[in-house]
C-alpha positions as CSV (number, residue, x, y, z in Angstrom):
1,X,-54.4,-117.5,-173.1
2,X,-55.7,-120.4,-175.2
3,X,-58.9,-122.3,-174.0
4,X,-57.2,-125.4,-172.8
5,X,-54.7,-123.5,-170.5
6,X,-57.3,-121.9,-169.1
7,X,-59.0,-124.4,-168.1
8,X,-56.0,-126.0,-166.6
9,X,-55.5,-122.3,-164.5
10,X,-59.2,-122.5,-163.2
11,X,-59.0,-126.4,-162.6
12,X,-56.1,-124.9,-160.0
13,X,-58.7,-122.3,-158.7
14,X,-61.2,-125.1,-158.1
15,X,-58.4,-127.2,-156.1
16,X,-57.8,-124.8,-153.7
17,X,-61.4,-123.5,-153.5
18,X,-61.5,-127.7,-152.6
19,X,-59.0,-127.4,-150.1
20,X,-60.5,-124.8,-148.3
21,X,-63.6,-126.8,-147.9
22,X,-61.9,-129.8,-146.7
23,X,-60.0,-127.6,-144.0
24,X,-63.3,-126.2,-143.2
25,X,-62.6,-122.6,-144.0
26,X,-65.6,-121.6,-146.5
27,X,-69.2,-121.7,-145.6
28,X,-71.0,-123.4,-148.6
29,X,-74.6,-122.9,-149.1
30,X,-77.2,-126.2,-149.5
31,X,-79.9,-126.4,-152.6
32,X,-82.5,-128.0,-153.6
33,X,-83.8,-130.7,-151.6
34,X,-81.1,-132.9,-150.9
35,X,-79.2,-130.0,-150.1
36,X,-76.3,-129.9,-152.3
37,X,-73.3,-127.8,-150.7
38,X,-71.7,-125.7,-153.5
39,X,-69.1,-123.0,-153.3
40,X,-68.0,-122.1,-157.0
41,X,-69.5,-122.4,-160.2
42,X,-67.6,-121.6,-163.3
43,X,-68.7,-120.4,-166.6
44,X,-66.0,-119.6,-169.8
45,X,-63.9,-116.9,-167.7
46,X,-66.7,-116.6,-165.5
47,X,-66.5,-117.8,-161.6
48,X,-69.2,-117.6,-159.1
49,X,-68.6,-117.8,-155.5
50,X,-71.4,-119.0,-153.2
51,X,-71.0,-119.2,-149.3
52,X,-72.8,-118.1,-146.4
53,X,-72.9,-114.6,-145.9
54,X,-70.4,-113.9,-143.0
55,X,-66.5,-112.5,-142.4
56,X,-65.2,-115.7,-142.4
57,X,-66.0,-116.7,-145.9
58,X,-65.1,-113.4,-147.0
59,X,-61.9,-113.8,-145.9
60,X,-61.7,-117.3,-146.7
61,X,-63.0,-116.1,-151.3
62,X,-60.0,-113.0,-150.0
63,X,-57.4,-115.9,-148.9
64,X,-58.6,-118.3,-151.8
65,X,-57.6,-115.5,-154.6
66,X,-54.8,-114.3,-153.1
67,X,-52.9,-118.1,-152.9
68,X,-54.6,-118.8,-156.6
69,X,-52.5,-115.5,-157.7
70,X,-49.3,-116.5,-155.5
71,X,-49.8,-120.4,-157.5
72,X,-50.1,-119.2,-160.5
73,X,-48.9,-115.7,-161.4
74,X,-52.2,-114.5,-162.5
75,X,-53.9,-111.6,-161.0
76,X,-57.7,-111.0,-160.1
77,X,-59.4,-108.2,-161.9
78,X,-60.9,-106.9,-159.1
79,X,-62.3,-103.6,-160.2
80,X,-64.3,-106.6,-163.1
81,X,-65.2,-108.0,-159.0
82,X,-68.3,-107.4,-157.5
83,X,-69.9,-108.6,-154.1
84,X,-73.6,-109.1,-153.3
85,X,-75.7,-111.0,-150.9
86,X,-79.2,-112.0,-150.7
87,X,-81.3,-110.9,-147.7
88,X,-78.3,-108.9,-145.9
89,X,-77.1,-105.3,-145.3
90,X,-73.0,-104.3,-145.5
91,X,-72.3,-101.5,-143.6
């Protein structure tokens, strides 16, 4: 995929990651002091998903994914995936 439709695909990620916001379905985190909410940063083919750690915004990244594959015909890597948190315990 050249670099230019690429970065029309993720533009499309970024949209619905946007929507998602708006609709209240992801739990952003705040930094630095004025507390600036972000949710996604992207790097190359890099993207970075930062929310609160709770179900609802794993469901919500889950949901997010699945409607950027459905939009766009692409599928997530996910075994290229990984999940981590700061501070918390999965089990």
């Amino acid at each position: 995929m050249t670099s230019f439709i690429f970065l029309i695909v993720v533009e499309g990620l970024a949209g619905i990651v946007r929507h998602a916001e708006e609709k209240g379905l992801v739990d952003n985190i705040e930094i630095g002091e004025r507390n600036n909410k972000v949710s996604m940063l992207q790097y190359t083919d890099e993207t970075l998903f930062l929310n609160k750690a709770n179900m609802q915004s794993v469901l919500a990244v889950k949901t997010t994914l699945m409607c950027f594959e459905l939009a766009y015909g692409l599928k997530v890597n996910y075994s290229k995936s990984k999940v981590g948190g700061e501070g918390i315990s999965f089990g």
